[in-house]
mmCIF file of the N, C-alpha and C atoms, coordinates in Angstrom:
data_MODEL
# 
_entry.id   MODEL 
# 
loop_
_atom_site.group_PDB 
_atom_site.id 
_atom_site.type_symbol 
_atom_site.label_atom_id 
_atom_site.label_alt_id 
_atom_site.label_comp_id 
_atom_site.label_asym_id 
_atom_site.label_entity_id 
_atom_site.label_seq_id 
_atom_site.pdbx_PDB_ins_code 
_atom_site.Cartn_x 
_atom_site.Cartn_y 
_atom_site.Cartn_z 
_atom_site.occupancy 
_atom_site.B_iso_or_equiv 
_atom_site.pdbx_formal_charge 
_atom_site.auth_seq_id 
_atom_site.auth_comp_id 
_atom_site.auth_asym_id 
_atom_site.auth_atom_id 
_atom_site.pdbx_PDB_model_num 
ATOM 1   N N  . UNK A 1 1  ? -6.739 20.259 25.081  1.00 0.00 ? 1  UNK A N  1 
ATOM 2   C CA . UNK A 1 1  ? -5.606 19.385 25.341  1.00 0.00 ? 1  UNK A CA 1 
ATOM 3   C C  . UNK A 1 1  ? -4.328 20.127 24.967  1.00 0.00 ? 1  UNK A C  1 
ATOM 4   N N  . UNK A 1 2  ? -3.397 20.189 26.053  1.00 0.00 ? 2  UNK A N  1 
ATOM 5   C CA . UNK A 1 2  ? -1.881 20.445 25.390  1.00 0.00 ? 2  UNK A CA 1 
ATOM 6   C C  . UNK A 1 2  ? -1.159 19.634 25.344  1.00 0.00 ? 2  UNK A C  1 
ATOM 7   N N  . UNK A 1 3  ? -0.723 20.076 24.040  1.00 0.00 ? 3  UNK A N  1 
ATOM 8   C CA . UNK A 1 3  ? 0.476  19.115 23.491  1.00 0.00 ? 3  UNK A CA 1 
ATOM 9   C C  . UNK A 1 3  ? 0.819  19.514 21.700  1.00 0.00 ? 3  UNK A C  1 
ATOM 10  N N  . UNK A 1 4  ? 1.006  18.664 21.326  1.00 0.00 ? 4  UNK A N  1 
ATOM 11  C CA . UNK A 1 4  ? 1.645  19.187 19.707  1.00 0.00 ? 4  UNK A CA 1 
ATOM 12  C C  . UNK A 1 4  ? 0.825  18.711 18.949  1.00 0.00 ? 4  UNK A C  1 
ATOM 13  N N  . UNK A 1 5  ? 0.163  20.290 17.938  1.00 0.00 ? 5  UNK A N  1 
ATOM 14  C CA . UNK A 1 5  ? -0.535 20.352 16.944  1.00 0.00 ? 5  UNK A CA 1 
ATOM 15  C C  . UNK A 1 5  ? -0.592 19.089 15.760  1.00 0.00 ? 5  UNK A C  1 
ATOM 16  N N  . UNK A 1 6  ? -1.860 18.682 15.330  1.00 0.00 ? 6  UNK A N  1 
ATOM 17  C CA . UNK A 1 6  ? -1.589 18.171 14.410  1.00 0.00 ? 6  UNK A CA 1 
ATOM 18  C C  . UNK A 1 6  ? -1.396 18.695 13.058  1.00 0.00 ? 6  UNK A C  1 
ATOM 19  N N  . UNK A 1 7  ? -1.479 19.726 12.681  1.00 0.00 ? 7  UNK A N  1 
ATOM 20  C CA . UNK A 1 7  ? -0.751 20.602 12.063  1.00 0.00 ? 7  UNK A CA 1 
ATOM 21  C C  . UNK A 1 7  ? 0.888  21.368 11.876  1.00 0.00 ? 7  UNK A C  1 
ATOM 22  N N  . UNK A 1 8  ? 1.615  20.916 10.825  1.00 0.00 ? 8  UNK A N  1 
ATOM 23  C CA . UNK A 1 8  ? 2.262  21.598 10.674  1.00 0.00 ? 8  UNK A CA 1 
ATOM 24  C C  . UNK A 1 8  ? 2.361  22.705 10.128  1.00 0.00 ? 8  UNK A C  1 
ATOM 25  N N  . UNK A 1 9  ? 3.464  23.801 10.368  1.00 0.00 ? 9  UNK A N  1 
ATOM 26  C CA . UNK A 1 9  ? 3.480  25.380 10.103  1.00 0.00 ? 9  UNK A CA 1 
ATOM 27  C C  . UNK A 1 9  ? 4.766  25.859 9.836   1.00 0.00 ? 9  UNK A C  1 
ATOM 28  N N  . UNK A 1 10 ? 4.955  26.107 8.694   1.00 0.00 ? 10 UNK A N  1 
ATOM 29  C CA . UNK A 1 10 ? 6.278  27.145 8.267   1.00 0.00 ? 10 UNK A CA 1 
ATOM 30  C C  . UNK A 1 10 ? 5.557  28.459 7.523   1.00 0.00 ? 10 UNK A C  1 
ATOM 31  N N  . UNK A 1 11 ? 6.790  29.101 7.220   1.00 0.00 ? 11 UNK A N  1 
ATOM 32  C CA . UNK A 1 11 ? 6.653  30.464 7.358   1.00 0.00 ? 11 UNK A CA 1 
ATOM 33  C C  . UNK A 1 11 ? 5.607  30.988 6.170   1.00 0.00 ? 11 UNK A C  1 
ATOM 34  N N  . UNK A 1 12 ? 5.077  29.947 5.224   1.00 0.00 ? 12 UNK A N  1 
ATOM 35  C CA . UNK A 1 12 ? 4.410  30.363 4.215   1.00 0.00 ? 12 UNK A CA 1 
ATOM 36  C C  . UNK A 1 12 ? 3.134  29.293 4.639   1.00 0.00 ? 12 UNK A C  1 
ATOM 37  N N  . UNK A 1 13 ? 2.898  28.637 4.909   1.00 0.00 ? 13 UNK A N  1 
ATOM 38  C CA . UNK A 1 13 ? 1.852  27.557 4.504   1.00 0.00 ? 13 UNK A CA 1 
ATOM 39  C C  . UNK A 1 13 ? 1.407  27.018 6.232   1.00 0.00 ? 13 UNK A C  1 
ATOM 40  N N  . UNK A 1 14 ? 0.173  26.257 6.316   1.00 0.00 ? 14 UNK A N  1 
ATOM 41  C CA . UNK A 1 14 ? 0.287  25.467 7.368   1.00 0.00 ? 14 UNK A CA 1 
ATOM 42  C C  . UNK A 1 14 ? -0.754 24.272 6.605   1.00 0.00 ? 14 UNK A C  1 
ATOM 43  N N  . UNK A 1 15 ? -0.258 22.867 6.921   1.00 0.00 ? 15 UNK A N  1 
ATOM 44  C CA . UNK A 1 15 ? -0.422 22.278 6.358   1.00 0.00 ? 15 UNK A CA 1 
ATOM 45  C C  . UNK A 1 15 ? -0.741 20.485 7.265   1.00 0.00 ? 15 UNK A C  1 
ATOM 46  N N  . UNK A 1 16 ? -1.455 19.726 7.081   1.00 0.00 ? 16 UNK A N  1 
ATOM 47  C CA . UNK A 1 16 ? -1.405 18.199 7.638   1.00 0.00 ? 16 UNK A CA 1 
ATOM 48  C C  . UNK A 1 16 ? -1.212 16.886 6.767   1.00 0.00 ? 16 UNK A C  1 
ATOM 49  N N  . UNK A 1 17 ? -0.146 16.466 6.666   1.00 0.00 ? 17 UNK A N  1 
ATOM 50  C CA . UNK A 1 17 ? 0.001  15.491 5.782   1.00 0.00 ? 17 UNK A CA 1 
ATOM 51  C C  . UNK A 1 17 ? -0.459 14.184 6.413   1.00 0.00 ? 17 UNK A C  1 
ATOM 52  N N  . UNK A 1 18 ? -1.171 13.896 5.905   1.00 0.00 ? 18 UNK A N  1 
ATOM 53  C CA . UNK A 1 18 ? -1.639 11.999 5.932   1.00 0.00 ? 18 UNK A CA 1 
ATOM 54  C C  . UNK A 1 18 ? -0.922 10.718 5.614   1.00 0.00 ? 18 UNK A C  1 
ATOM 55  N N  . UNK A 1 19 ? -0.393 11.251 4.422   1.00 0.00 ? 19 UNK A N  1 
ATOM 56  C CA . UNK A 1 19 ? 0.147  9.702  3.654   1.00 0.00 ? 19 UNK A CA 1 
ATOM 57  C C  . UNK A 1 19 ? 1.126  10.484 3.138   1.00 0.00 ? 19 UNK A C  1 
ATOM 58  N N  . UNK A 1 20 ? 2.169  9.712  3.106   1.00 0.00 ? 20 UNK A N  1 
ATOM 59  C CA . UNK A 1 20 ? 3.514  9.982  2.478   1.00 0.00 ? 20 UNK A CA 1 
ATOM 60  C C  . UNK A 1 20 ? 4.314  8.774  1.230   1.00 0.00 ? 20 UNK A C  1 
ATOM 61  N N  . UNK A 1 21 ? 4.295  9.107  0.315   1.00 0.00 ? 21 UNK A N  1 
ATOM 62  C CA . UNK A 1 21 ? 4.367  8.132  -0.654  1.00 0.00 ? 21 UNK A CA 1 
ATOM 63  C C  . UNK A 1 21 ? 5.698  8.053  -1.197  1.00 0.00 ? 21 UNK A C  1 
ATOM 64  N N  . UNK A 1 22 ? 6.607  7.034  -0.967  1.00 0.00 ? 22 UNK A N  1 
ATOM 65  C CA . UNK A 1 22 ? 8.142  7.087  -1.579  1.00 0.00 ? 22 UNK A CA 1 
ATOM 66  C C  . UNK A 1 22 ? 8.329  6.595  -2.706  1.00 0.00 ? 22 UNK A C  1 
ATOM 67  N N  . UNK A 1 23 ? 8.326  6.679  -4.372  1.00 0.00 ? 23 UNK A N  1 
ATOM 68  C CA . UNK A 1 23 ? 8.934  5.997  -5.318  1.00 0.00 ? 23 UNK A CA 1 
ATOM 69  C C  . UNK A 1 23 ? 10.289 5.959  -5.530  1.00 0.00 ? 23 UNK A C  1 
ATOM 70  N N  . UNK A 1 24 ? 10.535 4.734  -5.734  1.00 0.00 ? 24 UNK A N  1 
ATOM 71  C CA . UNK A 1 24 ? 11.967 3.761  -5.615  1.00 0.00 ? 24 UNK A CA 1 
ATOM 72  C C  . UNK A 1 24 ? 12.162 3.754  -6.894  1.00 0.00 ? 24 UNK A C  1 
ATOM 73  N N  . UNK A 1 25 ? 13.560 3.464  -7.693  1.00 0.00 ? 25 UNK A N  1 
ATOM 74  C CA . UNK A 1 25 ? 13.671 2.855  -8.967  1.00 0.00 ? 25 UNK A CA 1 
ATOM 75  C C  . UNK A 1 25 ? 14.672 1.568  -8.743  1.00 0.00 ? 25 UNK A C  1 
ATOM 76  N N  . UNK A 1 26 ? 14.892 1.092  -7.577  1.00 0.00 ? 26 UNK A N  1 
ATOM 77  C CA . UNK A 1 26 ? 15.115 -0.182 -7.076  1.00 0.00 ? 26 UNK A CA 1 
ATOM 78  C C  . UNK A 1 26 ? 14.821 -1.416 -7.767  1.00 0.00 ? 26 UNK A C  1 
ATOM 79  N N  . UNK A 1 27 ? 13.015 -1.292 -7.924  1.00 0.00 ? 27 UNK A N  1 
ATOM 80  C CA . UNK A 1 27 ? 12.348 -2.832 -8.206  1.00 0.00 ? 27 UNK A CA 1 
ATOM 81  C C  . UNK A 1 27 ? 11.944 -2.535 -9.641  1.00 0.00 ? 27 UNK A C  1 
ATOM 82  N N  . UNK A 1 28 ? 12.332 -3.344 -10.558 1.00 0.00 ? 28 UNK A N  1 
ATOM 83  C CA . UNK A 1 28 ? 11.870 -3.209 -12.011 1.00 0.00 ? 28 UNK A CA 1 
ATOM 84  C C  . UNK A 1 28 ? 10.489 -3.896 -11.949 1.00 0.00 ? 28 UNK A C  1 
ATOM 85  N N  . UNK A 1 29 ? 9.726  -4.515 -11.091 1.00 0.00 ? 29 UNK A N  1 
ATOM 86  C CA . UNK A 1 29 ? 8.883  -5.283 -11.408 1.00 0.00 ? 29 UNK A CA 1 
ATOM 87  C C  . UNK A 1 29 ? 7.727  -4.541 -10.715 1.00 0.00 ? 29 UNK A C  1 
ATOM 88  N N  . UNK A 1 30 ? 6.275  -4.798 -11.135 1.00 0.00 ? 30 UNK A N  1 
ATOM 89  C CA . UNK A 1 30 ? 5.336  -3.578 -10.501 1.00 0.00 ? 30 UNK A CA 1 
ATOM 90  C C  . UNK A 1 30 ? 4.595  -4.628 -8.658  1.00 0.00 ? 30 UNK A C  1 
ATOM 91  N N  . UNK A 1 31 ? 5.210  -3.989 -7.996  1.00 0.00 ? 31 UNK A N  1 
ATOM 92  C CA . UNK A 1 31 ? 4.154  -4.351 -6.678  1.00 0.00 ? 31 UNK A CA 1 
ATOM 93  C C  . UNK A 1 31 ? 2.634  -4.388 -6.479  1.00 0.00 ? 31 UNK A C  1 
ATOM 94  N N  . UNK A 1 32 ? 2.154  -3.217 -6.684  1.00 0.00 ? 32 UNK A N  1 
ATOM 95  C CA . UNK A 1 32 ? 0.871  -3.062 -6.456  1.00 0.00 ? 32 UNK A CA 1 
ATOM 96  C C  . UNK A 1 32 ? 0.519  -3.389 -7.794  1.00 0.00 ? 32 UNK A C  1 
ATOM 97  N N  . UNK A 1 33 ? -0.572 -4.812 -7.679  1.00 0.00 ? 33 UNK A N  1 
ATOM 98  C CA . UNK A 1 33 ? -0.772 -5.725 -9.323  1.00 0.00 ? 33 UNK A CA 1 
ATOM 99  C C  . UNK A 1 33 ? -2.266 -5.549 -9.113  1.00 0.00 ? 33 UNK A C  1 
ATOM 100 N N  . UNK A 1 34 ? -2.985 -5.611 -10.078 1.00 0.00 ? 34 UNK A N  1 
ATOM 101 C CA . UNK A 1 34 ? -4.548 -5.894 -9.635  1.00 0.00 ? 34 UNK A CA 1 
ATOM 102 C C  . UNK A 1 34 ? -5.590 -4.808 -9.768  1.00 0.00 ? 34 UNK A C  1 
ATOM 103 N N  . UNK A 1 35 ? -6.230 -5.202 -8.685  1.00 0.00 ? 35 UNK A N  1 
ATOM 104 C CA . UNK A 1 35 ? -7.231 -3.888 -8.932  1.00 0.00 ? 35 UNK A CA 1 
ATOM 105 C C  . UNK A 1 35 ? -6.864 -2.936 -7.759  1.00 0.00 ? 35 UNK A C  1 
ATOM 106 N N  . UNK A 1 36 ? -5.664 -3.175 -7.061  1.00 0.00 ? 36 UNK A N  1 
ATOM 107 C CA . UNK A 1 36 ? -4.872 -2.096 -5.932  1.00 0.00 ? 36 UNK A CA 1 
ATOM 108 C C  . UNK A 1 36 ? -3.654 -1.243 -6.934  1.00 0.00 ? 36 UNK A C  1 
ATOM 109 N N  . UNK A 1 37 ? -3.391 -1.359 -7.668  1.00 0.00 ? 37 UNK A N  1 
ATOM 110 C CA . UNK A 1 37 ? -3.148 -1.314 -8.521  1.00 0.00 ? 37 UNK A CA 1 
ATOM 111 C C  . UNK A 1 37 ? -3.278 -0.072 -9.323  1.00 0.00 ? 37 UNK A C  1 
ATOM 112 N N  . UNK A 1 38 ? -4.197 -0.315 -9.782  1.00 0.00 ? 38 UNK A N  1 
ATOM 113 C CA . UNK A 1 38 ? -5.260 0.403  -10.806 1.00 0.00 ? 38 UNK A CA 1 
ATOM 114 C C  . UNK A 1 38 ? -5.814 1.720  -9.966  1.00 0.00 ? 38 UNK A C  1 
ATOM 115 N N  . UNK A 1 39 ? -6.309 1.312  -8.823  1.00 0.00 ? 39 UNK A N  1 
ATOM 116 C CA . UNK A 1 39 ? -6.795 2.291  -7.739  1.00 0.00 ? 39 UNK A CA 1 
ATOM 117 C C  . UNK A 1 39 ? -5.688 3.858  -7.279  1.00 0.00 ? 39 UNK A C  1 
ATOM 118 N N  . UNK A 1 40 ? -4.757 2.826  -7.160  1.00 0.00 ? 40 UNK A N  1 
ATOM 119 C CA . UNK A 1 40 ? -3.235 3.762  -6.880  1.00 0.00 ? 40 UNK A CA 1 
ATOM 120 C C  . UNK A 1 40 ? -2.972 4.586  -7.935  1.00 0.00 ? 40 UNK A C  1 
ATOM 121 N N  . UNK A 1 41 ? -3.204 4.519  -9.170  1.00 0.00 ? 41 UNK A N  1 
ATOM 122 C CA . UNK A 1 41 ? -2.880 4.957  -10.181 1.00 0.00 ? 41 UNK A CA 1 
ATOM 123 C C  . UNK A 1 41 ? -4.097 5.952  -10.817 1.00 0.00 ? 41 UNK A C  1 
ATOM 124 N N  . UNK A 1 42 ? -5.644 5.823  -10.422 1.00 0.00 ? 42 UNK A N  1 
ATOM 125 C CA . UNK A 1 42 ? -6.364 6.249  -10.380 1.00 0.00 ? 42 UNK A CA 1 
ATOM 126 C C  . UNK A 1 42 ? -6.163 7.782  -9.031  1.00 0.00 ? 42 UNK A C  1 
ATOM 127 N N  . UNK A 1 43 ? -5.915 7.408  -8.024  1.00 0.00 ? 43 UNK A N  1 
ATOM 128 C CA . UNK A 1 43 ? -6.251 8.628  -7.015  1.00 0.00 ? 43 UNK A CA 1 
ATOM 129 C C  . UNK A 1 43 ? -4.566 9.494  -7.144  1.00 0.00 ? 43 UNK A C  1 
ATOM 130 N N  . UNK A 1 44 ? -3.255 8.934  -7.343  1.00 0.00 ? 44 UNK A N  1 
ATOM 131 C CA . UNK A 1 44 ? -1.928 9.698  -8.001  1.00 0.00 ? 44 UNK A CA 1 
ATOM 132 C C  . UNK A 1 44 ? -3.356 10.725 -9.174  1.00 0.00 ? 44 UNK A C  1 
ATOM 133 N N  . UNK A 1 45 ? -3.154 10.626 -9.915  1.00 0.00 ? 45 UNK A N  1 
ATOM 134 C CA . UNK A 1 45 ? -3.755 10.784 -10.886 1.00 0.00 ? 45 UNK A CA 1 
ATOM 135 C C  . UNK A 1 45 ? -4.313 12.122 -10.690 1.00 0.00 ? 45 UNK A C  1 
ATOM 136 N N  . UNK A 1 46 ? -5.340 11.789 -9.491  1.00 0.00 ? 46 UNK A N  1 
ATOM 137 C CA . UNK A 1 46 ? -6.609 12.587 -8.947  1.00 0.00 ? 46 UNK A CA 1 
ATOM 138 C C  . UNK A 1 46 ? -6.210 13.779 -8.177  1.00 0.00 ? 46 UNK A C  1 
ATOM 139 N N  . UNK A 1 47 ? -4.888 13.437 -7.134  1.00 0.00 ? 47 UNK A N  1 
ATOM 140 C CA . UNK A 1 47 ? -4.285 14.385 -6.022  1.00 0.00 ? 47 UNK A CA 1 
ATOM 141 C C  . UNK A 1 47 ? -3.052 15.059 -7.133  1.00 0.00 ? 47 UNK A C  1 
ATOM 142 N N  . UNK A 1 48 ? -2.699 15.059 -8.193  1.00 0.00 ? 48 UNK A N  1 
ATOM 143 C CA . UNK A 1 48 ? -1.471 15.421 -8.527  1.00 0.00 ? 48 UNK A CA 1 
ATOM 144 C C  . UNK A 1 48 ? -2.294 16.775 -9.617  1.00 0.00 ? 48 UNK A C  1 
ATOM 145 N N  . UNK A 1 49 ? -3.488 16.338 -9.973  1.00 0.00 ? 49 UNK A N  1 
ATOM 146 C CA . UNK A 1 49 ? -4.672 17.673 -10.496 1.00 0.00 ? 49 UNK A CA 1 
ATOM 147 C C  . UNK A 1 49 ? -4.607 18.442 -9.536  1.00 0.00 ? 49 UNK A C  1 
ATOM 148 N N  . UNK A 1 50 ? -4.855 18.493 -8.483  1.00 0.00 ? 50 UNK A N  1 
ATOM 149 C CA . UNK A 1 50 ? -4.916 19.464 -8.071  1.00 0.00 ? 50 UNK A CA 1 
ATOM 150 C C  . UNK A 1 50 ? -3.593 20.589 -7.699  1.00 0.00 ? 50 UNK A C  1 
# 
């Protein structure tokens, strides 16, 4: 198929991002409550090891 890679490429790296995650300091109060929550804070956690 042509058309545009799902890969991106600069001059050092080539790379595919999935999820893009924005922290705000906007909301003093926590959104993700619960066990979504907990999960989010579990896999940050997990991807930021490496």
């Amino acid at each position: 198929m042509w058309g545009k890679s799902k890969y991106k490429k600069q001059s050092h790296v080539v790379y595919k991002c999935d999820y893009h995650i924005v922290w705000t300091r906007k909301y003093r109060f926590r959104i993700l409550t619960g066990e979504a929550g907990l999960q989010m804070q579990r896999d940050i956690r997990m991807y930021s090891e490496y």
